[in-house]
PDB file with SEQRES, HELIX, SHEET and CRYST1 records, atoms N, CA, C and O in Angstrom:
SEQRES   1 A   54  UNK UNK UNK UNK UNK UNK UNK UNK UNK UNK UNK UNK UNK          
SEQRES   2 A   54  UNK UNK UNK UNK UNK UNK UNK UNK UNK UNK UNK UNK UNK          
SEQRES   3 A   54  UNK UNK UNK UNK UNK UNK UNK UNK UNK UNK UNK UNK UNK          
SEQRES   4 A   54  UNK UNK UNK UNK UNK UNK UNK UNK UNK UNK UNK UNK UNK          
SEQRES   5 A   54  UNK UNK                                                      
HELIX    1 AA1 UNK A    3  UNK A   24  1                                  22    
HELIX    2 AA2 UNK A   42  UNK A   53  1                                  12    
CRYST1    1.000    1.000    1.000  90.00  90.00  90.00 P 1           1          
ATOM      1  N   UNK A   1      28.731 123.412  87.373  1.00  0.00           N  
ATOM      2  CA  UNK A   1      29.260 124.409  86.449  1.00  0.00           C  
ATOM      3  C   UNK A   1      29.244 123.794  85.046  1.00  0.00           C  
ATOM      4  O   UNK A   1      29.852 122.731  84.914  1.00  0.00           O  
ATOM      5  N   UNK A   2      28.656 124.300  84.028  1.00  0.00           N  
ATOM      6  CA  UNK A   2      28.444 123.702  82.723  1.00  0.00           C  
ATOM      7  C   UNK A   2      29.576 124.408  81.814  1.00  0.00           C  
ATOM      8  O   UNK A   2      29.838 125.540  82.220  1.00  0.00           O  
ATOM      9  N   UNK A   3      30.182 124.072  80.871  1.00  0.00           N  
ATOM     10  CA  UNK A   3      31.135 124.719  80.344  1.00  0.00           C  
ATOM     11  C   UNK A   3      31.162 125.421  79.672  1.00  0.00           C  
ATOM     12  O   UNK A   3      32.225 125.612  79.081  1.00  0.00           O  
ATOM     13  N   UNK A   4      30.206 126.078  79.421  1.00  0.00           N  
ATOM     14  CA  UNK A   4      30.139 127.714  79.157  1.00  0.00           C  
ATOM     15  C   UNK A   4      30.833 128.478  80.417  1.00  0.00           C  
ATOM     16  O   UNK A   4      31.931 129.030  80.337  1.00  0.00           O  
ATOM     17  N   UNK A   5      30.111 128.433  81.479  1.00  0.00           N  
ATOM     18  CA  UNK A   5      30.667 128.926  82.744  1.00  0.00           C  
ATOM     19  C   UNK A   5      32.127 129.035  82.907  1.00  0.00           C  
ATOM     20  O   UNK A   5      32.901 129.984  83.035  1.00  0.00           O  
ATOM     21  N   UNK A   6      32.258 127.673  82.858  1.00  0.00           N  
ATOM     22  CA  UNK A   6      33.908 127.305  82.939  1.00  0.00           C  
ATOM     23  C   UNK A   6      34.784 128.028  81.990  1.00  0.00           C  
ATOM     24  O   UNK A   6      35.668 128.718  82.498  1.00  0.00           O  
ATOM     25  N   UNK A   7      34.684 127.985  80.590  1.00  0.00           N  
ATOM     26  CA  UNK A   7      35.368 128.879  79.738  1.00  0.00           C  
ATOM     27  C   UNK A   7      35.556 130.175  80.258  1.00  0.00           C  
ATOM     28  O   UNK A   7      36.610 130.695  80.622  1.00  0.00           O  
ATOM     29  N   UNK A   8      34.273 130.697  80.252  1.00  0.00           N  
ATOM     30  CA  UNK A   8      34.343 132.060  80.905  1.00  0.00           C  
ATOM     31  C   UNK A   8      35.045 132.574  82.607  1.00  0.00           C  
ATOM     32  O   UNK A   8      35.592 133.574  83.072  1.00  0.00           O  
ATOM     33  N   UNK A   9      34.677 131.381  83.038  1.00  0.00           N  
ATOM     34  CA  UNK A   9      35.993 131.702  84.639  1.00  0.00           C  
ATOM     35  C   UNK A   9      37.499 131.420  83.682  1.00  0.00           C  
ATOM     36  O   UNK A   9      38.311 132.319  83.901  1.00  0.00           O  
ATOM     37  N   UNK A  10      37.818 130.754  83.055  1.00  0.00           N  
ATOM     38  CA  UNK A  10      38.996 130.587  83.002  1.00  0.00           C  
ATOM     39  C   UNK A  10      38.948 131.565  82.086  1.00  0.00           C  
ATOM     40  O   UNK A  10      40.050 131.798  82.583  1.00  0.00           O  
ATOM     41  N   UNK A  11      38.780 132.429  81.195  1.00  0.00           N  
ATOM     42  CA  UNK A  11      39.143 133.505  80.533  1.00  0.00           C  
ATOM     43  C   UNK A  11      38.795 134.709  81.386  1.00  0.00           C  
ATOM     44  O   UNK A  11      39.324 135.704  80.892  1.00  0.00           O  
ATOM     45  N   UNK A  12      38.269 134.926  82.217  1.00  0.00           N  
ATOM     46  CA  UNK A  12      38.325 135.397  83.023  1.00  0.00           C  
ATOM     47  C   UNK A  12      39.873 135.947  84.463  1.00  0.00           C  
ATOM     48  O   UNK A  12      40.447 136.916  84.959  1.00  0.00           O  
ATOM     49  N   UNK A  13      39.804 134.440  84.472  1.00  0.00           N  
ATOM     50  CA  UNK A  13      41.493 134.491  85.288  1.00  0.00           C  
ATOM     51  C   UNK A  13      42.627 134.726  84.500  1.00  0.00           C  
ATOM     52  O   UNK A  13      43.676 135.064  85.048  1.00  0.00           O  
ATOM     53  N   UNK A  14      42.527 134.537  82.792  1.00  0.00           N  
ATOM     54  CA  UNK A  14      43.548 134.727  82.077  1.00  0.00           C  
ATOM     55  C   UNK A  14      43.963 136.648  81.736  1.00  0.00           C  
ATOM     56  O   UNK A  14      45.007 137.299  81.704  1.00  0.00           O  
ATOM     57  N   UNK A  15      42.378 136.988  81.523  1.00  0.00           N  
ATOM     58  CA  UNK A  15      42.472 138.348  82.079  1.00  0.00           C  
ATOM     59  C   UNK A  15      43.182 138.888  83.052  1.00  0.00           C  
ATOM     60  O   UNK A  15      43.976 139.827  82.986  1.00  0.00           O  
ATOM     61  N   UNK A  16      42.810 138.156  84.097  1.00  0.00           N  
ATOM     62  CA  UNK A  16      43.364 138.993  85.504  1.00  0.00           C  
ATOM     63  C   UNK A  16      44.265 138.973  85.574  1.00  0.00           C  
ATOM     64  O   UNK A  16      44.721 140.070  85.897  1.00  0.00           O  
ATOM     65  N   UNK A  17      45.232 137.948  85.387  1.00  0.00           N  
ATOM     66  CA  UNK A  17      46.761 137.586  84.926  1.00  0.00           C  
ATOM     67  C   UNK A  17      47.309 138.417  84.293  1.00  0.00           C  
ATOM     68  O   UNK A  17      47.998 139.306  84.794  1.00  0.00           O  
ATOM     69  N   UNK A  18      47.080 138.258  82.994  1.00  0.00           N  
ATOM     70  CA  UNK A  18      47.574 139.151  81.942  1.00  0.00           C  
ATOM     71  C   UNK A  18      47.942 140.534  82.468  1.00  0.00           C  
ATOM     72  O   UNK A  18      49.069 140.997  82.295  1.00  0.00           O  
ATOM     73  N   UNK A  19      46.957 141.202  83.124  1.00  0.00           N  
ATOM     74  CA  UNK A  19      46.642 142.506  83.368  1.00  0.00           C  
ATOM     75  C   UNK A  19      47.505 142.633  84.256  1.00  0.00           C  
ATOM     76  O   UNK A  19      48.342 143.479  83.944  1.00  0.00           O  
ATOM     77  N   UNK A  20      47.719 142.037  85.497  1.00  0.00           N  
ATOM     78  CA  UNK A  20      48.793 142.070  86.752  1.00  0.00           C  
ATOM     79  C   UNK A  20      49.951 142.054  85.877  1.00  0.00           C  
ATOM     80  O   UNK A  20      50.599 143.100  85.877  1.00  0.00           O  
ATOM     81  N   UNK A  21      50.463 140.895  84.956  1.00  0.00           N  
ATOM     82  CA  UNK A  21      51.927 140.644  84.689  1.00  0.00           C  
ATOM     83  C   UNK A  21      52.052 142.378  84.103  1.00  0.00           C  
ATOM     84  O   UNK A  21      52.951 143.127  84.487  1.00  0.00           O  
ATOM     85  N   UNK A  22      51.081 142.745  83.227  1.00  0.00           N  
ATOM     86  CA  UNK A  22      51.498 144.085  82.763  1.00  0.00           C  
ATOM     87  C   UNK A  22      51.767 145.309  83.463  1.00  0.00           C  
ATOM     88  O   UNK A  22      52.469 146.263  83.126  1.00  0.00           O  
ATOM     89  N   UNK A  23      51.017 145.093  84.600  1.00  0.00           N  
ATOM     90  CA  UNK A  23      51.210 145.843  85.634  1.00  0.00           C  
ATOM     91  C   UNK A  23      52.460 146.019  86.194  1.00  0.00           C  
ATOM     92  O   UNK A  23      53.276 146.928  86.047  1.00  0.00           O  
ATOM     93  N   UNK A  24      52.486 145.055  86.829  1.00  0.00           N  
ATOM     94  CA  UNK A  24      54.067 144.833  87.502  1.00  0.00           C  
ATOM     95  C   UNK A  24      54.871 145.062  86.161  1.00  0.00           C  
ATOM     96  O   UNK A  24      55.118 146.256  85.990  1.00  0.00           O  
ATOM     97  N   UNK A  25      55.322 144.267  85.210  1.00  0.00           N  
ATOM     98  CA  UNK A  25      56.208 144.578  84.512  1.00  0.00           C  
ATOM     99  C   UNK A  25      56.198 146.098  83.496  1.00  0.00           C  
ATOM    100  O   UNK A  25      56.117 146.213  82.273  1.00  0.00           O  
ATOM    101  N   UNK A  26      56.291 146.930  84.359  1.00  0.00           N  
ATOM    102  CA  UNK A  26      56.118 148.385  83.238  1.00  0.00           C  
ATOM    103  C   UNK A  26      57.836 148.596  82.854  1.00  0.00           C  
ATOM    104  O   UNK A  26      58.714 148.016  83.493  1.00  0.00           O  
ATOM    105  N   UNK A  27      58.022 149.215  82.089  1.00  0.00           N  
ATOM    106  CA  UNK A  27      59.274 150.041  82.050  1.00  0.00           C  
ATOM    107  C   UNK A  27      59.586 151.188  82.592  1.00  0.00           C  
ATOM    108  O   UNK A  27      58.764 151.932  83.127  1.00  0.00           O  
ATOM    109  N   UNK A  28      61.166 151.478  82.461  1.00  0.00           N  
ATOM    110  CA  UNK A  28      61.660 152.384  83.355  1.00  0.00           C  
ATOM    111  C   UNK A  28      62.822 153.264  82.128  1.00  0.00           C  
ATOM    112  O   UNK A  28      64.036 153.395  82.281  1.00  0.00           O  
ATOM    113  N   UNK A  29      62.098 153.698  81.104  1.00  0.00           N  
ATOM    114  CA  UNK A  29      63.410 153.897  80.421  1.00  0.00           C  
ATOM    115  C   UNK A  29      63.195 152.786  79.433  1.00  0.00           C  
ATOM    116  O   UNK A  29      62.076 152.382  79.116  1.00  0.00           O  
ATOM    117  N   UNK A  30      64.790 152.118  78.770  1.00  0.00           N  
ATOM    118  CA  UNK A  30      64.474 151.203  77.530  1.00  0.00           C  
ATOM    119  C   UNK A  30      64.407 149.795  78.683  1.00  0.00           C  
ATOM    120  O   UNK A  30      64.852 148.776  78.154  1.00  0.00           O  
ATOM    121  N   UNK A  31      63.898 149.583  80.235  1.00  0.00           N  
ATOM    122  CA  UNK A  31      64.317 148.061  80.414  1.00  0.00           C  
ATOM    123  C   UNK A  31      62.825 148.100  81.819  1.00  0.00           C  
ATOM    124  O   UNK A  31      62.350 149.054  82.434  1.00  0.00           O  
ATOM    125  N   UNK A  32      62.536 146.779  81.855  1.00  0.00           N  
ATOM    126  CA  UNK A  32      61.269 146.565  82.719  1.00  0.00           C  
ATOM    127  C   UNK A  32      61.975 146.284  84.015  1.00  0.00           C  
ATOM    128  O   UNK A  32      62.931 145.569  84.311  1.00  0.00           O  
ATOM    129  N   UNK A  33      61.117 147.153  84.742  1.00  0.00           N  
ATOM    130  CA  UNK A  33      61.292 147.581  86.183  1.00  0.00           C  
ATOM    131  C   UNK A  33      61.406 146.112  87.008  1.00  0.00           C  
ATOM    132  O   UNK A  33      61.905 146.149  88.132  1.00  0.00           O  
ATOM    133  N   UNK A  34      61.064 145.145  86.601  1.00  0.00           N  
ATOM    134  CA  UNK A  34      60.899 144.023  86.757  1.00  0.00           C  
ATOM    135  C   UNK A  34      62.285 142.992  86.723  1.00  0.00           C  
ATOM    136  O   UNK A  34      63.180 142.900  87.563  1.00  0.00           O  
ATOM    137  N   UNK A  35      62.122 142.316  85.528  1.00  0.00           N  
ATOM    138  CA  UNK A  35      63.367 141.491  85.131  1.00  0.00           C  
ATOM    139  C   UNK A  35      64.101 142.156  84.850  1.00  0.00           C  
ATOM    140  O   UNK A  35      65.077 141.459  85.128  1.00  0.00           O  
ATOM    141  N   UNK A  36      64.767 143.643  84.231  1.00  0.00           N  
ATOM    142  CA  UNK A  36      65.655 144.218  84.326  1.00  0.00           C  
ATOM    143  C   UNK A  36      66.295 144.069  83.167  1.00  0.00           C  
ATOM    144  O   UNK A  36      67.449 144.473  83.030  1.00  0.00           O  
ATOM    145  N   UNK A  37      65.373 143.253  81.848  1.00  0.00           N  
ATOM    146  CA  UNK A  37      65.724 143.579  80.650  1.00  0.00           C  
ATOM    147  C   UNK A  37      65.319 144.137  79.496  1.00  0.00           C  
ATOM    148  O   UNK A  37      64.686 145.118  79.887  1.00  0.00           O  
ATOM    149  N   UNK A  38      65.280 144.134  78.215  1.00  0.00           N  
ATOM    150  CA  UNK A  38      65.082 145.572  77.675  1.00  0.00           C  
ATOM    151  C   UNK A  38      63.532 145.096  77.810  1.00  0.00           C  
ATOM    152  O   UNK A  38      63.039 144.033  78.186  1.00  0.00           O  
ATOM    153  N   UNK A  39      62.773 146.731  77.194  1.00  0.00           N  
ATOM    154  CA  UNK A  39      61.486 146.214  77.297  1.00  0.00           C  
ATOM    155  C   UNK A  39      60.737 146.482  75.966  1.00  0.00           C  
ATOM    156  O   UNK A  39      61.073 147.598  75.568  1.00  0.00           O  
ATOM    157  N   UNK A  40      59.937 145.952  75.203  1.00  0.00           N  
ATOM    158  CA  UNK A  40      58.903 145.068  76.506  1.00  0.00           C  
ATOM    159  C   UNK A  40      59.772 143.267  76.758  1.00  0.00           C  
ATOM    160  O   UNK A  40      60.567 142.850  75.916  1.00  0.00           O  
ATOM    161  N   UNK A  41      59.513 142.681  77.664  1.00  0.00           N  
ATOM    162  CA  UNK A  41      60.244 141.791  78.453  1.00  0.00           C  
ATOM    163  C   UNK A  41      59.018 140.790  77.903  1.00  0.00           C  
ATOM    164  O   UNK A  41      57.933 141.060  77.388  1.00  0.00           O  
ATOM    165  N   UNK A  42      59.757 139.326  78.285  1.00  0.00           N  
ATOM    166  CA  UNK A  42      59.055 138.358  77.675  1.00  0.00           C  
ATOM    167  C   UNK A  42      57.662 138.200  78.739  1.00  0.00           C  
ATOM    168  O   UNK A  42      56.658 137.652  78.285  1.00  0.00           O  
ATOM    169  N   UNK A  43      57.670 138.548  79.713  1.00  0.00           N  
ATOM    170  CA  UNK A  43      56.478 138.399  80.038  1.00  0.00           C  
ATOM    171  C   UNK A  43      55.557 139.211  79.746  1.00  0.00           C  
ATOM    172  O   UNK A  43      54.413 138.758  79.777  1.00  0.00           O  
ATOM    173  N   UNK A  44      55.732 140.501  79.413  1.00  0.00           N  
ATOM    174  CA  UNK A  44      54.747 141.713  78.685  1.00  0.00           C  
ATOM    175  C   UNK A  44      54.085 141.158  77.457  1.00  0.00           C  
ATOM    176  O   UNK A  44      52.961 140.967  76.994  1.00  0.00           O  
ATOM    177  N   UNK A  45      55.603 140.965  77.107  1.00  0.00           N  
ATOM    178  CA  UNK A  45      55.003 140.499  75.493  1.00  0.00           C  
ATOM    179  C   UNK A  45      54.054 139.325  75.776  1.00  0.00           C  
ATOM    180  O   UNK A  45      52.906 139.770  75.777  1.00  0.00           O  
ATOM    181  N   UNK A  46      54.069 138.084  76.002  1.00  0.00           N  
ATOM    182  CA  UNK A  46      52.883 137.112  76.424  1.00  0.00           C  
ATOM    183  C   UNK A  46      51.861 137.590  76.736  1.00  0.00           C  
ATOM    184  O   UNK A  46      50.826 137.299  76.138  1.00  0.00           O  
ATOM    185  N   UNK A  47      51.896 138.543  77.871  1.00  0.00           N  
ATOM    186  CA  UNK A  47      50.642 138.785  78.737  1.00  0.00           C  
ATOM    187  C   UNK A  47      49.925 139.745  77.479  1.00  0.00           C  
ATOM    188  O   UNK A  47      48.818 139.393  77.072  1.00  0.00           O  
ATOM    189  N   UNK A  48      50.468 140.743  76.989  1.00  0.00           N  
ATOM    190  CA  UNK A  48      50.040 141.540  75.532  1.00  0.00           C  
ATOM    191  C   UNK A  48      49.381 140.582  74.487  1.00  0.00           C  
ATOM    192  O   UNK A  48      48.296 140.910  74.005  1.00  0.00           O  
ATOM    193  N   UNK A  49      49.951 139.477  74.134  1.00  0.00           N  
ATOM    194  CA  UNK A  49      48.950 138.485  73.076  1.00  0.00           C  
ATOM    195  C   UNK A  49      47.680 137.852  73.824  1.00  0.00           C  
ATOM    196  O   UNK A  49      46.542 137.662  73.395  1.00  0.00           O  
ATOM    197  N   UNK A  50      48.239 137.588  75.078  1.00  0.00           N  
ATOM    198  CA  UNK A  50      47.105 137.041  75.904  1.00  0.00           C  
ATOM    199  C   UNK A  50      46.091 137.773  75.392  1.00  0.00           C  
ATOM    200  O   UNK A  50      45.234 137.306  74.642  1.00  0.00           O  
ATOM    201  N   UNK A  51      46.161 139.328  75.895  1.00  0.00           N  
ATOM    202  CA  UNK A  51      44.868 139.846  76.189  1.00  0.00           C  
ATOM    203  C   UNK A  51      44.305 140.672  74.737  1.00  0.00           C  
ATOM    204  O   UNK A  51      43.365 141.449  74.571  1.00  0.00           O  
ATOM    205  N   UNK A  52      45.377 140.099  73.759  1.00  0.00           N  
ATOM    206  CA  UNK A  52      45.014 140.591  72.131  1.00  0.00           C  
ATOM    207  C   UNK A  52      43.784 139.415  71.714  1.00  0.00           C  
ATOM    208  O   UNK A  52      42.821 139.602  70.971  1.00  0.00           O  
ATOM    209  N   UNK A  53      44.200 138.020  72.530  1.00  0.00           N  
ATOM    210  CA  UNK A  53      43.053 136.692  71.684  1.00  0.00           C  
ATOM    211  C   UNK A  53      41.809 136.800  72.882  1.00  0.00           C  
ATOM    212  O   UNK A  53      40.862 136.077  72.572  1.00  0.00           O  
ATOM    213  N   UNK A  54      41.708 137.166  73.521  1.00  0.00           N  
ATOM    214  CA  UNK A  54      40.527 138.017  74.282  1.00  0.00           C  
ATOM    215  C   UNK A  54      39.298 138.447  74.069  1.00  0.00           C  
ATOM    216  O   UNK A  54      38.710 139.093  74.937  1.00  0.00           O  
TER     217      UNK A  54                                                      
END                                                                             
């Protein structure tokens, strides 16, 4: 695997990540169905910049 490849699997999995945490963490009202605090919740917000430097 030459590291072009490699970059691209690992931005690749950072995608897939991102996308799940957003998934799971949706809101319900003002708080994420998830951690149960307001939203967006600190993992939205991460997974949201994640997939903004993308």
């Amino acid at each position: 695997m030459n590291w072009n490849t490699s970059v691209e699997v690992s931005m690749d999995a950072l995608r897939t990540t991102a996308t799940a945490v957003l998934d799971r963490h949706a809101h319900d009202g003002l708080e994420c169905v998830v951690c149960g605090t307001l939203w967006p919740c600190e993992q939205a917000l991460l997974a949201e910049r994640n997939l903004a430097v993308l």
